[in-house]
PAFI-135616 format. One record per residue (C-alpha): x, y, z; residue number from 1; residue in one letter. Coordinates in pm, 1 decimal, m for minus. Example, Ala and Ser with C-alpha at 12.3 -4.5 7.8 and 13.67 -1.06 7.14 Angstrom:
BEGIN
xx,yy,zz,num,residuo
1230.0,m450.0,780.0,1,A
1367.0,m106.0,714.0,2,S
! end
This chain:
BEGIN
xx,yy,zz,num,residuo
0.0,0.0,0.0,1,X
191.5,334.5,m127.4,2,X
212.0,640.8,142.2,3,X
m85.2,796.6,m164.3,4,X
m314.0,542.5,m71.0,5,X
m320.9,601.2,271.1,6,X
m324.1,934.0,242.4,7,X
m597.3,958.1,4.0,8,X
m811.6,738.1,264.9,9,X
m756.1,1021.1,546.8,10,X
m836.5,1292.2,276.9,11,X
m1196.8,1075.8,135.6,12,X
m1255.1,1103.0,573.1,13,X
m1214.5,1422.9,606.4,14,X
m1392.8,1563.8,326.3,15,X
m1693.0,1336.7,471.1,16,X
m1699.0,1477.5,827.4,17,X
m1900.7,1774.6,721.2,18,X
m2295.2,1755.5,794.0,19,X
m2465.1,1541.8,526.2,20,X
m2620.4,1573.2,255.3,21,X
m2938.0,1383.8,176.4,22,X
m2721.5,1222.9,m68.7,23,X
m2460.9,1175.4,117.8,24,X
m2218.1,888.1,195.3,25,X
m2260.5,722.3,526.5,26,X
m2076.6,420.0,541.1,27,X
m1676.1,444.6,370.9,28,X
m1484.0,111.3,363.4,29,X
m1138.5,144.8,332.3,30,X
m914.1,31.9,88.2,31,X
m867.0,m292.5,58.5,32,X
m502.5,m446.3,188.8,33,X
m493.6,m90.6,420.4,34,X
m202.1,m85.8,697.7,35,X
m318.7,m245.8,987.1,36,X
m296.9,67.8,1181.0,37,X
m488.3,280.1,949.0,38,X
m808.4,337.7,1162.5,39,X
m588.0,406.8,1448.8,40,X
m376.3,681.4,1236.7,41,X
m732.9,835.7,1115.7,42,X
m856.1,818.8,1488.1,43,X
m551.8,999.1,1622.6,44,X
m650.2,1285.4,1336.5,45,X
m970.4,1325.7,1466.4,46,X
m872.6,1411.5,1882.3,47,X
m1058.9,1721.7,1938.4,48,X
m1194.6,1766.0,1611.6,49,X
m1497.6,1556.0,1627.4,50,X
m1687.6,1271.1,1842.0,51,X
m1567.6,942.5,1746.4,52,X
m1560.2,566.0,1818.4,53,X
m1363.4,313.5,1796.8,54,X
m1442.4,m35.2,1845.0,55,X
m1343.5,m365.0,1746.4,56,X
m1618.8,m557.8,1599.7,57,X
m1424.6,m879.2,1654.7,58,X
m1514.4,m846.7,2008.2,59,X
m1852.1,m949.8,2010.1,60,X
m2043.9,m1225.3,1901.7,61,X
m2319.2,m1126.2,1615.2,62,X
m2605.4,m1208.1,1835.6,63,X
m2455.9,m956.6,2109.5,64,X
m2528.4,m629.3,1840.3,65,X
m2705.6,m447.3,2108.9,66,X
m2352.5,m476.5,2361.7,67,X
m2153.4,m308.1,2089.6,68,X
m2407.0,m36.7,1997.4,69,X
m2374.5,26.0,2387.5,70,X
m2016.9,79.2,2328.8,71,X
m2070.8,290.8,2058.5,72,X
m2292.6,513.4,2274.3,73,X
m2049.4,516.9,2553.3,74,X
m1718.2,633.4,2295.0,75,X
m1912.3,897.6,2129.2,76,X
m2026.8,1036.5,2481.9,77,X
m1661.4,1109.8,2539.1,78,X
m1571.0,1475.0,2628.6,79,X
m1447.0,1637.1,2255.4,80,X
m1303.1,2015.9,2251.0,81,X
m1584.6,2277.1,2156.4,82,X
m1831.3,2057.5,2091.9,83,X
m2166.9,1973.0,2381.0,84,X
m2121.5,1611.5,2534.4,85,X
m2373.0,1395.9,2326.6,86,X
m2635.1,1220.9,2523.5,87,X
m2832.7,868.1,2360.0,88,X
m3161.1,861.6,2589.9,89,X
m3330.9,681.0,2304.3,90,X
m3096.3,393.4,2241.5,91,X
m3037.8,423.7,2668.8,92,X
m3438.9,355.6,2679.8,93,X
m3416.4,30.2,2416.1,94,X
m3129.3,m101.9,2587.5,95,X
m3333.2,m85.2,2900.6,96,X
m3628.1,m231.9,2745.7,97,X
m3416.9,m544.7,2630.2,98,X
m3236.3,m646.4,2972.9,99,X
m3498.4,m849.2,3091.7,100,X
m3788.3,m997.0,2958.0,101,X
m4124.0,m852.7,3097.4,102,X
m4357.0,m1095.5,3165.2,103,X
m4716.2,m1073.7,2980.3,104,X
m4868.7,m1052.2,3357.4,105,X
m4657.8,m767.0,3474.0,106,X
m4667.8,m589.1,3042.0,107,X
m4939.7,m343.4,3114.8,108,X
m4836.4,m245.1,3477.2,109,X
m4486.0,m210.0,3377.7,110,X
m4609.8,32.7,3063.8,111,X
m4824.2,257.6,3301.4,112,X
m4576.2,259.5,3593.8,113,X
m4265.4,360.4,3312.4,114,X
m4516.4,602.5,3117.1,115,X
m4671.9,792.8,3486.6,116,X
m4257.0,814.6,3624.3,117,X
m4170.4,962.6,3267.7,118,X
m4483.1,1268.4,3304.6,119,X
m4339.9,1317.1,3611.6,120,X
m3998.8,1462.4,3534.0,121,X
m4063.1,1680.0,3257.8,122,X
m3814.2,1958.4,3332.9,123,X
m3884.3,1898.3,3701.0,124,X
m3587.4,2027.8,3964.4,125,X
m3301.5,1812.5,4020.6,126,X
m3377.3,1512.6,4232.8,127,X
m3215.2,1482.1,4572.0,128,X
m3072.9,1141.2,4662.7,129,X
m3352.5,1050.4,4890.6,130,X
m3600.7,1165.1,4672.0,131,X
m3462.6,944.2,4395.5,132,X
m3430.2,616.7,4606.3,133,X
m3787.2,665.8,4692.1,134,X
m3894.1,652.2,4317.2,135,X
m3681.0,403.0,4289.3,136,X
m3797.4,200.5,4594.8,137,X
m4208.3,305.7,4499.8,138,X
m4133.6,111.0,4104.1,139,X
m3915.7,m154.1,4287.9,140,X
m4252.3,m280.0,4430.6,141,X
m4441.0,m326.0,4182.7,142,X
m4134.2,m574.2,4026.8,143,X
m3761.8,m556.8,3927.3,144,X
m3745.4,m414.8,3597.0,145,X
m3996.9,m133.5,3736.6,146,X
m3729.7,m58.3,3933.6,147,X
m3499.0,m67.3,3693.2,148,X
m3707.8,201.8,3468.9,149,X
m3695.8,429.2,3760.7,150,X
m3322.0,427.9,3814.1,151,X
m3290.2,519.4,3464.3,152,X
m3562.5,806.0,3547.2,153,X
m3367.1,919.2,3842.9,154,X
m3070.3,940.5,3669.2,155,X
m3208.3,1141.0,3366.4,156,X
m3313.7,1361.1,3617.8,157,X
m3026.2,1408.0,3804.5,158,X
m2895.2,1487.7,3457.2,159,X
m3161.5,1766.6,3402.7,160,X
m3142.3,1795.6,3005.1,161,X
m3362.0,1701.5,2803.7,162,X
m3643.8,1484.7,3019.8,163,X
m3675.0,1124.8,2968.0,164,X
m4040.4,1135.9,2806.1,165,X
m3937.3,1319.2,2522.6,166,X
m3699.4,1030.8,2450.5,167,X
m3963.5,712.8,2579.5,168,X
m4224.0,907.1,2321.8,169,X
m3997.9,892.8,2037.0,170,X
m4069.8,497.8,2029.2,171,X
m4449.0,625.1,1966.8,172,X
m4358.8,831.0,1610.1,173,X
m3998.6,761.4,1588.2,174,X
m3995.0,1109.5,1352.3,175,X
m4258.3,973.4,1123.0,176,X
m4529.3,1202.8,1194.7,177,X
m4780.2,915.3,1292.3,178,X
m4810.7,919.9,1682.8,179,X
m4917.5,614.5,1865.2,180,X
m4850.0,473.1,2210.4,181,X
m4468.6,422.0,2238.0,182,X
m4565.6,144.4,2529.4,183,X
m4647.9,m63.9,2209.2,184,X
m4358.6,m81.8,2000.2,185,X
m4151.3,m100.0,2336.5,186,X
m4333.1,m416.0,2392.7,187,X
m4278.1,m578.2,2088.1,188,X
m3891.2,m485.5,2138.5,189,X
m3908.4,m654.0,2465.6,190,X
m4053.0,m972.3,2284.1,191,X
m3782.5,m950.2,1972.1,192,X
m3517.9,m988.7,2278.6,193,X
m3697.0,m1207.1,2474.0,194,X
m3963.8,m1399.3,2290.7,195,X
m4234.0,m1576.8,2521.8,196,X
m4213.0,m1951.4,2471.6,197,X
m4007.7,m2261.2,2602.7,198,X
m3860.3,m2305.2,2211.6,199,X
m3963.4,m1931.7,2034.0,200,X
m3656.1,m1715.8,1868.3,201,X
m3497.4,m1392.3,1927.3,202,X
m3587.2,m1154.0,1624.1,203,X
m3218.7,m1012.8,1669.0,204,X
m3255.6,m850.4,1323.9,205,X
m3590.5,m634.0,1437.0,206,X
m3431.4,m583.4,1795.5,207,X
m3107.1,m447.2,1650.0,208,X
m3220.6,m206.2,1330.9,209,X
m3496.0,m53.5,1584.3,210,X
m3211.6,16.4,1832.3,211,X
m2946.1,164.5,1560.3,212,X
m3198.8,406.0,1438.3,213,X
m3267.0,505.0,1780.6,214,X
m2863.5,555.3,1817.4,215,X
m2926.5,782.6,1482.2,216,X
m3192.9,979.1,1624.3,217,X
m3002.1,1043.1,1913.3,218,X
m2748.7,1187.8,1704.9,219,X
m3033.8,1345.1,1507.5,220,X
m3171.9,1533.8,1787.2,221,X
m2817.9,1645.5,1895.9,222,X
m2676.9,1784.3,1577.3,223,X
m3043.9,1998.4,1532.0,224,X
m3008.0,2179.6,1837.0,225,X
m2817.9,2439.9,2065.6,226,X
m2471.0,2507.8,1957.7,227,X
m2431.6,2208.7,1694.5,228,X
m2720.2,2330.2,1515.6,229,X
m2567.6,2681.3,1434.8,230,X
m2287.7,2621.1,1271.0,231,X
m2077.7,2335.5,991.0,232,X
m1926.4,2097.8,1295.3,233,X
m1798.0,1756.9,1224.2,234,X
m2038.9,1499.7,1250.4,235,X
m1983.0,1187.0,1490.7,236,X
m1717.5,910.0,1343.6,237,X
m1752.9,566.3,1440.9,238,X
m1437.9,315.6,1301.0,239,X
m1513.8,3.6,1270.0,240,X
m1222.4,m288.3,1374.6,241,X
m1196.8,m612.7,1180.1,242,X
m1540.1,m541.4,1021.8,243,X
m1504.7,m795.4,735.5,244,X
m1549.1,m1055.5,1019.5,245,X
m1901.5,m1182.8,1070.3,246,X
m2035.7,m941.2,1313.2,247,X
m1924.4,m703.6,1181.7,248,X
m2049.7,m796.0,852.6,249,X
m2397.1,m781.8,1009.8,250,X
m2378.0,m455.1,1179.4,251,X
m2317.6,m272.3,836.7,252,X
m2603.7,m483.2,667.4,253,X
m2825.5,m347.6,918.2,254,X
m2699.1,17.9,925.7,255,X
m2760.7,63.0,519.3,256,X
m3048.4,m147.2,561.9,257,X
m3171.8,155.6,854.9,258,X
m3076.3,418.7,633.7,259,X
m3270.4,324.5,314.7,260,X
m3557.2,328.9,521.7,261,X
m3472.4,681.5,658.6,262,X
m3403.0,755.6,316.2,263,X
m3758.1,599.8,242.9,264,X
m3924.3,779.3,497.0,265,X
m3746.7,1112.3,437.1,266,X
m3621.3,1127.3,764.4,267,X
m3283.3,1396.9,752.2,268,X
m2980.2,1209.1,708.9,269,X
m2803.8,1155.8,1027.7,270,X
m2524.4,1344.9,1145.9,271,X
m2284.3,1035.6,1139.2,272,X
m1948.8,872.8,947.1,273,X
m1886.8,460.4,962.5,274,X
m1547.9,403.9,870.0,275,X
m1476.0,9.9,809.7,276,X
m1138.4,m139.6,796.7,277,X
m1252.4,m459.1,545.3,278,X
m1004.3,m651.6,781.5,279,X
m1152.2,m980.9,918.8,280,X
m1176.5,m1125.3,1259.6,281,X
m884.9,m1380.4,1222.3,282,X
! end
């Protein structure tokens, strides 16, 4: 691979970091036979300039989609110079949703108790402790992944910005226009992860296209507000390690199949750049 190569690589990344088009190219896979080390020379180029991720596809199995997304989430959270910290309450909410399965006797209690905890901290003040170990404690009764709803409540809270409903309603439209209970489509991610029935199947593929376009929204709703909405800043990067391998594979299958649909829907194009190395997981 000649030193042009490479350097035309860097240069096809950087020209792709401004905000997209509704044309534009979301997914770049690199050259094939690449150094080794070239996502790791284009990360270094990117330190303070814009949000990025890297993660190594290779270490996760394909069914465990959802665990890598979380990764994802966690990189692109990362403190970057000049730019907001970027906050993922939508994909936080899925991931929630998907820990445990929610029984079809608990469903409808579960939906009320997450939807009447949500109301209540629209732009409320910041939580004390005590105050947020008695919401906490209050959901915990009625079963454990109540109480797991309100710790994520509590902690949006303690956050302050923006309130957890706006994010648990996005399930209900996901910025199609069309509003209808998001308690519904939470359920049927619940039952993709966890299907009821001694022999039934995970629907992986529903469970994980439903929670990257929730990671894309996120991204969405940050890039089309406050400061990043007022002027030409980078979008997000996320490099892909040893995505040739099967799980990797898989993930980009899914992203292109995501945006098509967005595409489809005409949904803006999200603020976001997947590099891929092409290398495999061996």
């Amino acid at each position: 691979m000649s030193p042009a190569t490479a350097e035309d690589d860097f240069l096809k990344v950087k020209a792709l970091l401004a905000p997209p088009a509704s044309s534009a190219e979301h997914v770049l896979r690199l050259s094939e036979g690449a150094p080794a080390d070239r996502l790791e020379r284009i990360r270094d180029a990117l330190v303070d300039r814009a949000p990025f991720a890297l993660v190594d596809c290779a270490d996760y199995a394909p069914e465990s989609l959802p665990k890598l997304l979380a990764e994802v989430k966690t990189r692109l959270a990362r403190p970057c110079a000049h730019y907001p910290r970027l906050l993922f309450r939508r994909l936080e909410v899925g991931l929630t949703v998907i820990a445990n399965p929610i029984g079809n006797d608990i469903e409808i209690a579960y939906s009320r108790a997450f939807k009447d905890a949500a109301k209540k901290i629209i732009a409320p003040p910041p939580l004390g402790n005590e105050q947020a170990g008695g919401l906490v404690a209050l959901l915990a009764q009625i079963g454990p992944q109540i109480a797991l709803a309100g710790a994520v409540a509590a902690s949006v809270v303690q956050r302050r910005y923006p309130s957890l409903y706006e994010f648990y309603k996005w399930y209900g439209h996901r910025d199609r226009g069309e509003r209808h209970m998001p308690e519904t489509l939470l359920g049927e991610l619940n039952n993709w992860a966890h299907p009821p029935g001694e022999h039934a199947v995970p629907d992986r593929a529903q469970r994980d296209r439903l929670l990257i376009e929730a990671l894309l929204a996120d991204l969405r709703h940050a890039y089309g507000r406050g400061r990043l909405a007022g002027r030409n800043w980078y979008r997000a990067v996320v490099l892909l390690r040893r995505s040739d391998g099967e799980t990797g594979r898989l993930l980009l299958e899914q992203l292109e199949q995501v945006l098509r649909e967005l595409r489809g829907a005409q949904i803006p194009p999200p603020p976001v750049l997947v590099v891929a190395d092409r290398r495999s997981a061996a």
